[in-house]
N, C-alpha and C positions, 0 to 999 in steps of 0.2 A: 527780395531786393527790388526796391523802384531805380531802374536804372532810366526810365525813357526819357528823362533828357539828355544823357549821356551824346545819342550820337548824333542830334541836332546843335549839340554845344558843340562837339569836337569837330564838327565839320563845318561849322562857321570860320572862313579863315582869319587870323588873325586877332580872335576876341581876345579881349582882356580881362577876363574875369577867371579864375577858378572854378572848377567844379568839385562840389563834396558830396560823392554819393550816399545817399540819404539810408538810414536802416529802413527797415521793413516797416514796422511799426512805434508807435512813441510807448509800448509796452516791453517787455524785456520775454525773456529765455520762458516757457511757462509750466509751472511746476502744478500738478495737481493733486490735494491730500485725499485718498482713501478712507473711509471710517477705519482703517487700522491703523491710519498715523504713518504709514507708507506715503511719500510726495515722488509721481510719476513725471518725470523730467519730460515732458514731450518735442520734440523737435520740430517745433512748426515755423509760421514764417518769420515770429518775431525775432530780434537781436542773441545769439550770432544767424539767424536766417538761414539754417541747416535745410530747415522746411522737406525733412525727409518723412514724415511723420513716424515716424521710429520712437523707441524711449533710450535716451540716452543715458539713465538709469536710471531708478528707481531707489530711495533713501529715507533716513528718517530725518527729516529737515531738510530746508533747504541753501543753506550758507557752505562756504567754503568748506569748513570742518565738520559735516553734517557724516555721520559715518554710513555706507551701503547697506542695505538688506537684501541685495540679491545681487548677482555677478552679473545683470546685464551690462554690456558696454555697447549701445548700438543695437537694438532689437527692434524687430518689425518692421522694416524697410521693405522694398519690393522691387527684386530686378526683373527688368520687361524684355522680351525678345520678340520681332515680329517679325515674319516670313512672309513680305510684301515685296520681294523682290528688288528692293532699293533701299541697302542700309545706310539705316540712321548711324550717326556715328557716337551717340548715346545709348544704342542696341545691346541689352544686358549689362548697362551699367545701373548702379543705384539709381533709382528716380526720385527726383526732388522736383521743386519750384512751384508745389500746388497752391501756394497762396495758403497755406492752412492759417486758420484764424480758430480762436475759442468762442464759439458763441453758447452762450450761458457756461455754467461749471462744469469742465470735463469735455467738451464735448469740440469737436475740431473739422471744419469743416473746410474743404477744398473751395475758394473763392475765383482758381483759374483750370481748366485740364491742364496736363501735359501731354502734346501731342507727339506722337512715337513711332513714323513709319506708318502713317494713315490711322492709327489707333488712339481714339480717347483716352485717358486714363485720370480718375478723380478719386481722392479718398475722403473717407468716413471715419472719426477715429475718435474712441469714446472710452474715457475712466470710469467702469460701472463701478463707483464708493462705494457700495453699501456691498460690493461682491469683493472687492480688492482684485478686481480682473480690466483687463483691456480688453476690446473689442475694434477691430480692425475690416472696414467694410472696401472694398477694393473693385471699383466700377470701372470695364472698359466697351469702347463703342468703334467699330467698326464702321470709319468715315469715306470709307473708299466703293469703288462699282463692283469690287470682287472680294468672293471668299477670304479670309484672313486664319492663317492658325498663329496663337501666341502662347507661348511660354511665359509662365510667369511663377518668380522662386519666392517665397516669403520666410525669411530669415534674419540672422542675426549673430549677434557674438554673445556668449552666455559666459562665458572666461578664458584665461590667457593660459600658456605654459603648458607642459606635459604633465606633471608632475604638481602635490603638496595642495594648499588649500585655494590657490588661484584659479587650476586647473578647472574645469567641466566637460561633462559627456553626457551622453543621453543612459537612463541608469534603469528605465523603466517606458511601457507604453499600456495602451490600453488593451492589449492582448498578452500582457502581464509578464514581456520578460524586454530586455533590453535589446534587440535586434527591430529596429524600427520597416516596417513592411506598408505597402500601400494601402493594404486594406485598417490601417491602426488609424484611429480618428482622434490620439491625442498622444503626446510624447512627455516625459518629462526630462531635465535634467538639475545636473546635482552636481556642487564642485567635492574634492578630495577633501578629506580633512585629517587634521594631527590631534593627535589627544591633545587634550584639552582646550584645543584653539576653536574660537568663534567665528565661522565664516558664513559668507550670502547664503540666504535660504535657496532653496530650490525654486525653480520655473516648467511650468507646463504649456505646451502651446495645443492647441484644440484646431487641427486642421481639418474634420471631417473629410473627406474624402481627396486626396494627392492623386499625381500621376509615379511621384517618385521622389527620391532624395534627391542633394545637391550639397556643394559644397560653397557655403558661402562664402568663402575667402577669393575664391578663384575658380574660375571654367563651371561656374557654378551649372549651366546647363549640359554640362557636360562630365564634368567628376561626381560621383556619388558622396554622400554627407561621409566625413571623417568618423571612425569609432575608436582613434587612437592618437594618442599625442597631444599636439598642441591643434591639429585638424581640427578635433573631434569638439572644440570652442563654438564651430562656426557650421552649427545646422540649418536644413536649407530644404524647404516642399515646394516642389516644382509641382506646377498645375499645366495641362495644356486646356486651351477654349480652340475650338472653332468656331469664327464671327460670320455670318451670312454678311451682306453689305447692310449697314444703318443699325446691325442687331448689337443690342448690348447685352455684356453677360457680367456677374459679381460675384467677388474670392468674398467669404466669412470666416475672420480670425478668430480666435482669443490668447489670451495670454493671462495665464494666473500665478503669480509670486510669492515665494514663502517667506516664512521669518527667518532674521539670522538664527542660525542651527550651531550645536558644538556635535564630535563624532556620536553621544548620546539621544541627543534629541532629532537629529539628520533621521531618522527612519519613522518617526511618527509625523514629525511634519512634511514628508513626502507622500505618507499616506492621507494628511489634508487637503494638498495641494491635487492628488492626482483624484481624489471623489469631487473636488470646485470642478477641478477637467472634466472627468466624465458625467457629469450634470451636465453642463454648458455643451459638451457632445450631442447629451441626448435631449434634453432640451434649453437649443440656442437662445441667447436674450435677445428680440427683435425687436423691442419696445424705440420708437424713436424713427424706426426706417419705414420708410413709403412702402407702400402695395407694389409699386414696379421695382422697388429695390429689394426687396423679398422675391419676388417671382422671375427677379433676373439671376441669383445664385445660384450656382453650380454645385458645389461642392457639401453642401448635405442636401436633406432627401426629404421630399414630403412637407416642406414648409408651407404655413397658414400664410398669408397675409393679417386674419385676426389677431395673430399673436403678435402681430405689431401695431396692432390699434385702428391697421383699415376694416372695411368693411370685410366682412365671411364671405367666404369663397373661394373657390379651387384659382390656382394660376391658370389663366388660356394662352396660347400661341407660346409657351415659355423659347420658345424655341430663337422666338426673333423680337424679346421684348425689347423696350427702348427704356433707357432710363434718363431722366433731365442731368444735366452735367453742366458745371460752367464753362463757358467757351474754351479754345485754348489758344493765347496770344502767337502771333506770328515768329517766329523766330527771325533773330536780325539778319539782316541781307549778310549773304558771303561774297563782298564785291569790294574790289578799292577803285579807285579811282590815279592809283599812282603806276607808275609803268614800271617803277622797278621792285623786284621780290627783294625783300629782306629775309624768309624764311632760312631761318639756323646760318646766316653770316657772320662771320665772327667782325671785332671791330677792324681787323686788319684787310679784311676786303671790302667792308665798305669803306674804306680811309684811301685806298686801292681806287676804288670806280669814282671817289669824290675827287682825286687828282687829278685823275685821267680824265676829269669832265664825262663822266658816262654816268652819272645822276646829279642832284643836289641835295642841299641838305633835307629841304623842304621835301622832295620825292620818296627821300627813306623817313623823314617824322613822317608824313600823309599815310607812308605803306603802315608804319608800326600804330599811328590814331587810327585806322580801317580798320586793323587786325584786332584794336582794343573794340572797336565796334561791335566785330562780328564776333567776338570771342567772350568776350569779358562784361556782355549786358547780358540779360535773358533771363531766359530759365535752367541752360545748359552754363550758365557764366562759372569760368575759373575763378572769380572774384580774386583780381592778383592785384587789382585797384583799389582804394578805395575815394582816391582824390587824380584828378587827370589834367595837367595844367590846361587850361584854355589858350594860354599865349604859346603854344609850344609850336604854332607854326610860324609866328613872330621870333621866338627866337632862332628858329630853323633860319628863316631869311636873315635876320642878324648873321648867324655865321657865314651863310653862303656872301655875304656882303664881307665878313673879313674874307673872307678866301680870295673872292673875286680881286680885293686890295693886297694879295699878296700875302697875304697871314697863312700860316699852316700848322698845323700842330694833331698829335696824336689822335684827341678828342674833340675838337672843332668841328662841329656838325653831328655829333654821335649821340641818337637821343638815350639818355639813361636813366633808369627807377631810382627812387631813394625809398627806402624802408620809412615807414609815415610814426616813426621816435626822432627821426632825424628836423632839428628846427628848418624850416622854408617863408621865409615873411613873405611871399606872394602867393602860400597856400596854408589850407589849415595843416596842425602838426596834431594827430587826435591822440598819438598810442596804443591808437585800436579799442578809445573806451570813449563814453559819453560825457564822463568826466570832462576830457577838454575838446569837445565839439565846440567847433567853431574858431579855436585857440589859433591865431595867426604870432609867430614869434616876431620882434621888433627885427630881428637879425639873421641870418642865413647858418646853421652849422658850419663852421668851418671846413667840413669835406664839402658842404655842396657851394660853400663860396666859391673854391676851389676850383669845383667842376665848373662853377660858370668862366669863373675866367680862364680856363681852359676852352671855354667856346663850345662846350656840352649841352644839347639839350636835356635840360629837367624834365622830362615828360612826366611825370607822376609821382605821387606815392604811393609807396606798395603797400599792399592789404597786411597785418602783423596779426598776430595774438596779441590778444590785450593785454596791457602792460609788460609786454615780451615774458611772461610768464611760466606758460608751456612746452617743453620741449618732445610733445607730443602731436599737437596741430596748433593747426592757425588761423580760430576764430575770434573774432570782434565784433564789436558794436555793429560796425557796417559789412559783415558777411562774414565767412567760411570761404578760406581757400581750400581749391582743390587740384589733386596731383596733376600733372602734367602730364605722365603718360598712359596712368589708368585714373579716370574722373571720381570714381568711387571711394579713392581712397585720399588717407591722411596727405599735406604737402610738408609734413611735417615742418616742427619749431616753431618759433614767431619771428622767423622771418621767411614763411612761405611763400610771401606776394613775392618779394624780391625775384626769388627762387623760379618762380612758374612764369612770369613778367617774362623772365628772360630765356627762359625753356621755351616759352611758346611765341618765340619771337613777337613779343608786346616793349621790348625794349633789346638794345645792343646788348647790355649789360646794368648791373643791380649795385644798387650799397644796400647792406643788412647788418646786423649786428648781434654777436655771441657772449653769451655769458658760460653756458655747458654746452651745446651742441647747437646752437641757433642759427651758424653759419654750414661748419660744415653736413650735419644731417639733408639740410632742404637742398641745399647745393648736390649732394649726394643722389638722395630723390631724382634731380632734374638733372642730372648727368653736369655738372658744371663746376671749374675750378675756385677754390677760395683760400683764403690764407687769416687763419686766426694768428697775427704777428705777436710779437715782442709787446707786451707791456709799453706803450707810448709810442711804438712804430708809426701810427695811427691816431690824432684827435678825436676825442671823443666831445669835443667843447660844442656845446650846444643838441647832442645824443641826450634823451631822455631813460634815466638809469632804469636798472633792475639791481644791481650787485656794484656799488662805487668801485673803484681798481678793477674788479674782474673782468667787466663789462669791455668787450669790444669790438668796435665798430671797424668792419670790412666792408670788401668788395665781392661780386663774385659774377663768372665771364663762361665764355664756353672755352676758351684754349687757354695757355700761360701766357703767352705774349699778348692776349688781352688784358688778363690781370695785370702784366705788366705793366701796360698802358694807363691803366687805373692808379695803380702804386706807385707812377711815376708823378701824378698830378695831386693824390690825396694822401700820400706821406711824407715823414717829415717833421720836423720841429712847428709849434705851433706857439709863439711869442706868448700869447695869450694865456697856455698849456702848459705847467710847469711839468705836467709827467712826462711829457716828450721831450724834454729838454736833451737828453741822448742822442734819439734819431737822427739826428742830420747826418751826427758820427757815425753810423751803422748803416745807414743805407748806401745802396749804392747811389752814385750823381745819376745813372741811366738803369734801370731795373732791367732793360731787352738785353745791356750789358752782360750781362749773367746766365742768359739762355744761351747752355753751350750742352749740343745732342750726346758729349760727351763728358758730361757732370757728376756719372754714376761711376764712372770706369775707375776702379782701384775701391770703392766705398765699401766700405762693414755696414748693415743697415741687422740695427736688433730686432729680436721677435718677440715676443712676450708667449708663449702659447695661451695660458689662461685669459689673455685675451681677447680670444678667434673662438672662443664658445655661444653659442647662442642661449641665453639663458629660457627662451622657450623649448629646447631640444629640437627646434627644425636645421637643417645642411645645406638648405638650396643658397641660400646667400653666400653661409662662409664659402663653403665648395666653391663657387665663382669666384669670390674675393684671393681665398689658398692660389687660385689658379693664375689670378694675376699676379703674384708675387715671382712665376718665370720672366714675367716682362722689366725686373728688377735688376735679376741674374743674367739673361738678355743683353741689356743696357750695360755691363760690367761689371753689377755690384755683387758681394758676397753677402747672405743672407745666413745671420748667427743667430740659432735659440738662446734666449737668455733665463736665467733660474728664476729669478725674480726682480720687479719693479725696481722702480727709486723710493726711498722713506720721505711720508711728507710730514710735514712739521704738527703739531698740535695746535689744529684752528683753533683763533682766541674766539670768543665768546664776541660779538659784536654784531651790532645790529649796521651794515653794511647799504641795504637798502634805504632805511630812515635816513641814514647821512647823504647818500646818494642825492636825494629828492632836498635834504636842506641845502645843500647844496645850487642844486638846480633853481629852485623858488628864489634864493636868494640873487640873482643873476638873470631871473626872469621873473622883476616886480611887473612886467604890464597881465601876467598869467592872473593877478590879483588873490594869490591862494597867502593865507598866513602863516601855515605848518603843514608838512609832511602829512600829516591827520587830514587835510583834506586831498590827499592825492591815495594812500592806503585805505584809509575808512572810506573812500566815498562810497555814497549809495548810487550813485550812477552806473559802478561798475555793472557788468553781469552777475546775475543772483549767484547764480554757484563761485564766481570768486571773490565774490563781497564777503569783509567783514563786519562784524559788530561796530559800532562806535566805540564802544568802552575796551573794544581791543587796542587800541591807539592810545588810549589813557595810559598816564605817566611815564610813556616813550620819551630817550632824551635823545639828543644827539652823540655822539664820541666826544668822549674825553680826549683832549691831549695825548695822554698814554695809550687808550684805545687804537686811536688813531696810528701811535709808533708798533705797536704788537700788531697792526694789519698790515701797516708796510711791513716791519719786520719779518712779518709770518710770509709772505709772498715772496721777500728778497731771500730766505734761506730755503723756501724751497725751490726757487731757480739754483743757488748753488748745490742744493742735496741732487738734483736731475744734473748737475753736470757733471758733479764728481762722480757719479754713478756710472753716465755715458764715457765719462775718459777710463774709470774702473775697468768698465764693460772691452773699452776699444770699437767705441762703433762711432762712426760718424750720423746717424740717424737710428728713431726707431719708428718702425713701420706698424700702424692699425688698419684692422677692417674701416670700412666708414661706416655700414650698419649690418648688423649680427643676424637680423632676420625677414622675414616678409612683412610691409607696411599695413595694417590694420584697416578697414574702412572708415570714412571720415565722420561719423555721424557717432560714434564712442565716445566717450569722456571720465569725467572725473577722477580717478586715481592709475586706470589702467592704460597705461603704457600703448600707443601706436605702434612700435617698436622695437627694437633688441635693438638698445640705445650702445654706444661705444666711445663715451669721450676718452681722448687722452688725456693726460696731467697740467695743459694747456690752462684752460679756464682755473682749476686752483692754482698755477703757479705763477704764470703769464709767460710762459714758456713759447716758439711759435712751432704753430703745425698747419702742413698745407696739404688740402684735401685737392684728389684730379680721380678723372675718370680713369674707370678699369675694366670697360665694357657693360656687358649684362649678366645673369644668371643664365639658368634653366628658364624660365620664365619670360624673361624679354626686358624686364625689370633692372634697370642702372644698378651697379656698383662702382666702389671710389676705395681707393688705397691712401692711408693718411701717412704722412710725413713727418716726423715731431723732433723737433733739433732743440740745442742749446739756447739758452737764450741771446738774441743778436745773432741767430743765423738765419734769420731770415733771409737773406739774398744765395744763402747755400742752399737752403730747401726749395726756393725758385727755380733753381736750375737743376736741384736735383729732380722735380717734381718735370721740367721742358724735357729731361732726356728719358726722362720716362714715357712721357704724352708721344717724344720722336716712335718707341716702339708700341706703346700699348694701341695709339689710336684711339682709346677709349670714350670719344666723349660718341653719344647716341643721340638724336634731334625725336621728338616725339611724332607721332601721326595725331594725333589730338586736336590737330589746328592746323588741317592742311592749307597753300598758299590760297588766297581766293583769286575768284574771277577777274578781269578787269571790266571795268561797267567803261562804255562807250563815253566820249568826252562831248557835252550838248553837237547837236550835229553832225555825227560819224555816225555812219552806218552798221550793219551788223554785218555787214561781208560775207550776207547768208550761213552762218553758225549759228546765230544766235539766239537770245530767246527773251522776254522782257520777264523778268524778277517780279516776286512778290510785290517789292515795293518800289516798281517799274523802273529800274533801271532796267542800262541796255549792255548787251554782252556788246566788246569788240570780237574782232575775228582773233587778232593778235595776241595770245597769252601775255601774261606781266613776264618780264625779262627775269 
């Protein structure tokens, strides 16, 4: 990501312009074909800008529907650990941000380091086509005056689940059985297979020489590689180097993938893939690497330099070789310049300290534009941005001028994200594609008109999944979001930016939008309250669809009486909006009206059991999750196993999406598009979720009738969920929010981030509100979902506050501690302090 205008614009006070952070490159995602017609997805810096050099899989084609050849999801990353005494707070997470670029076919080179706790770190990363193998060269340099030991794990996810044809394990090595040992210099693995089913061929990785296993899911330098369950996905070869000072040393991978296999063919083409491996063991391909980049590797034995085309000759000094590396850019200053801490306040205490004159508005947007500074540019960036307003210290003094005039109001001064589907006419509206770069709407969405006249600051928009598409991650055009409380992994949905914005205090509070799990999952993730309401609770007029009626747009906050705050300004009838045409009748006048600690007291709340399974076979999430349902019973409520679901109707057959978008186009002629075909078919999208053009051929819109069989089909299964709920006798039914552990973010294509768990919500428009429920085992957020009749939304609010009274549940991330405060021109350092990379100056005085 080029972010370095970012925090020269944002700290200009008072500009007028917008910023739209720019993608990486004017090329896309880059796929590379093998002489076997295998296309190796690489993750380099172009669009989504994962830039982990990993393969994000590996398939035959490269479009949407291109089917897998192998179960990678996310292979060949590299997490780094340095023992320098002063951790990095990227210290064993994945490492990304090398600038990788393709120079000529195949071949990927690092344009910036990334610097790690004194340590270089640059890669090399190469499609040998005519081998059907990857080659991963892995350089780090020792920048510091003293000794360095580093850890370093080279891994991946090979497949999902325990269990059946998704599953993988390690099946085989090069000392010829399955128990992988340090002295094995090549692994393979294999997924399960059912007769007669066709699943991803095998992968072999060729590590020559390890210190040991890991587990790449988690504690990788310190749990050993899984050999059972759904662990055993996520293999992991820890190396240790010790660095003299200025010495450089380099990891040599490979990686060899087979063809898709049925249970018949699974055993010969394992025995092709693991003779590729043990060649490439015993003689590595070096063709392409320098003389120093040969004589700096570790991990095998005996290398020429000849054999990569320098001149003969033995390596000398191998011990303290240097190898050339591109620089590695500064990391942005951790400083603000405002005196007061926003870190994890909910909007009720800044609304709190804005009364009481103990800040302005302008002092909490400055802390939350520093925070986007230091947080959300770089190399380390959550990327929960993708657009930053430039006037948002303009409209900061704007509020603070109504206030100072006696104006008051909930959101008056409280800067907030909008998910970037949401229309903004003084920023672009992209949908996380390239498609509509640039695309400024004539009109404002109705929720964020809203919030302006509420006296909200718009601070931004949040980074999405393209086209809200996946409810796995959330990358786009312009970056890859990343979790909030471990950077490695998925922020899950397409509405992550929202999600992490407000996790990592970059904003008070988020608008995002659900179709299956868009709201609640990322909100989940980031420990934070959401409410997918009622069918029309909410305007959706000026949201850019995915699923017309299903689609809906929320809010999402750290406590209820934030939400509240939210649902009090951006729900409601919407004149404009004939689906809303109910709300006015349903809601309460005052939403805080309704937060009462005793809301639970006398409640039946249903269980489902069948749906508190992890469908990977992992416990650690439900077990946390089971465990918060005492905070239910706690609270008053009676908690009832139920036998089975409610019956959902027979979805008609209708293309929901296409109408969506005619819709939309029709209502936004300055967008200049003439059909739905050019919003689906475009070639702008991302490769992997592009379609053909001639898929869009003879698309129509809904008939008339189509259109009463989709309301109809949604209006009877809001009645089949209630009749079942007064059947039942329960006032609520209670879901997990997610089933399992979050995947890392550099996976893709069909496989699942997580043991997903919608409720009946999204197909029925039923409402359900998701709130924290603490952590796991792990440290890792969980959320207990709430799922009522339809029109009870202001019940589940206050069911969900008298829950928050006992559970406590919500958790603030360490990912993005408060920063410093930098001296205001003229203030001294009051002897503490120190001048900054990029010479600021500490005060003595912490930010308040």
């Amino acid at each position: 990501m080029n972010r370095s205008r970012l925090t020269a614009l944002i700290a200009a006070p008072l500009a007028t312009a917008a910023l739209v952070v720019p993608a990486g490159t004017a090329s896309a995602f880059t796929y590379v074909t093998d002489a076997d017609g295998t296309s190796w997805g690489i993750q380099d810096s172009a669009p989504p800008g994962t830039d982990t050099g990993s393969v994000r899989a590996t398939q035959t084609g490269t479009g949407v529907e291109a089917p897998y050849s192998t179960m990678l999801n996310g292979y060949g990353g590299i997490r780094v650990s340095v023992d320098s005494g002063r951790r990095h707070r990227f210290d064993g997470e994945l490492l990304r941000g090398f600038g990788l670029v393709e120079r000529g076919t195949g071949r990927f080179e690092s344009t910036r380091s990334v610097d790690l706790g004194g340590v270089r770190v640059s890669r090399t990363v190469d499609v040998l086509r005519e081998r059907g193998s990857g080659r991963w060269l892995d350089t780090f340099t020792n920048t510091t005056r003293g000794a360095l030991t580093v850890q370093v794990a080279f891994g991946g996810q090979t497949g999902y689940g325990a269990t059946g044809t998704t599953a993988s394990r390690v099946v085989t090595t090069s000392s010829g059985d399955a128990a992988v040992a340090a002295d094995d210099v090549w692994t393979a693995s294999a997924s399960g297979t059912e007769a007669g089913a066709t699943t991803g061929g095998p992968t072999a990785t060729v590590t020559g020489s390890f210190t040991r296993t890991g587990n790449w899911l988690r504690d990788t330098f310190s749990q050993p590689m899984g050999t059972e369950g759904h662990a055993a996905n996520f293999p992991a070869y820890v190396h240790t180097l010790t660095l003299a000072p200025g010495a450089s040393a380099s990891l040599l991978h490979f990686l060899v993938v087979g063809e898709p296999v049925t249970p018949d063919t699974l055993g010969a083409e394992l025995d092709e893939v693991g003779a590729a491996a043990a060649e490439l063991a015993a003689e590595p391909v070096l063709e392409g690497l320098s003389r120093a980049q040969v004589c700096s590797i570790t991990n095998f034995e005996d290398l020429s330099p000849a054999a990569a085309g320098a001149r003969p000759g033995h390596c000398r000094g191998r011990g303290a070789a240097r190898v050339p590396q591109p620089p590695a850019p500064r990391e942005p200053a951790a400083v603000t310049t405002s005196p007061y801490d926003v870190v994890d306040k909910t909007i009720a205490e800044l609304r709190a300290d804005l009364r009481a004159g103990r800040t302005t508005s302008v002092q909490i947007t400055r802390a939350y534009l520093d925070r986007i500074a230091a947080y959300d540019e770089g190399q380390f960036a959550f990327n929960a941005y993708t657009t930053v307003a430039a006037d948002a210290l303009e409209q900061a003094a704007a509020a603070d001028s109504r206030r100072a005039a006696g104006e008051d109001g909930a959101l008056l001064g409280i800067p907030v994200a909008v998910k970037d589907l949401y229309d903004t006419k003084d920023m672009p509206t992209t949908n996380g594609s390239l498609t509509f770069e640039g695309f400024r709407p004539a009109e404002d969405a109705y929720q964020v008109a809203k919030l302006r006249e509420a006296g909200a600051v718009v601070i931004g928009k949040a980074s999405m999944e393209e086209y809200a598409t996946s409810g796995s991650y959330s990358d786009s055009a312009y970056g890859t979001v990343w979790n909030a409380f471990e950077p490695s992994r998925s922020a899950l949905a397409s509405s992550g930016g929202s999600a992490v914005a407000t996790a990592t205090s970059m904003a008070a509070a988020a608008l995002g939008s659900q179709t299956g799990d868009s709201l609640y999952a990322p909100a989940t993730a980031a420990s934070l309250v959401t409410l997918r309401g009622t069918d029309g609770m909410q305007s959706d007029r000026g949201v850019m669809p995915l699923v017309w009626l299903q689609d809906y747009a929320g809010g999402m906050a750290r406590s209820v009486p934030d939400l509240a705050d939210l649902l009090n300004v951006t729900s409601g009838t919407d004149p404009q909006n004939p689906e809303t045409a109910e709300a006015d009748a349903h809601r309460p006048q005052d939403w805080r009206s309704v937060l009462d600690a005793g809301a639970l007291r006398g409640k039946r709340i249903g269980l489902l059991p069948a749906a508190w399974e992890d469908p990977y076979g992992t416990t650690t999430t439900i077990e946390a999750t089971r465990g918060a349902l005492e905070h239910l019973r706690t609270a008053g409520a009676e908690v009832v196993e139920l036998a089975e679901g409610p019956v959902a109707p027979q979805r008609p057959a209708v293309d929901a999406n296409w109408e969506g978008w005619a819709r939309y186009l029709e209502s936004h002629p300055e967008l200049g598009f003439d059909s739905p075909a050019d919003v689906v078919c475009s070639q702008d999208k991302l490769p992997y979720t592009r379609y053909a053009p001639e898929f869009c051929e003879g698309k129509q819109r809904m008939t008339e009738a189509e259109v009463a069989a989709w309301r109809g089909y949604r209006a009877q299964y809001k009645a089949n969920i209630a009749a079942w709920m007064d059947e039942q006798g329960v006032d609520a039914v209670v879901y997990p929010g997610l089933l399992s552990e979050i995947s890392l973010n550099d996976g893709g294509g069909n496989r699942s981030s997580f043991g997903r768990r919608d409720t009946p919500s999204g197909g029925s428009g039923v409402p359900t509100v998701a709130v924290p429920a603490g952590v796991d085992a792990n440290g890792a957020p969980v959320s207990l979902q709430l799922m009522g009749r339809a029109w009870a939304d202001a019940d589940l609010i206050g069911m969900a506050y008298a829950f928050e009274q006992v559970a406590d549940g919500h958790v603030a991330p360490t990912t993005a501690p408060a920063l410093r405060r930098a001296c205001p021109p003229g203030r001294g350092h009051g002897g503490h302090g120190h001048h900054d990379r990029r010479d600021h100056r500490w005060c003595a005085r912490p930010v308040r």
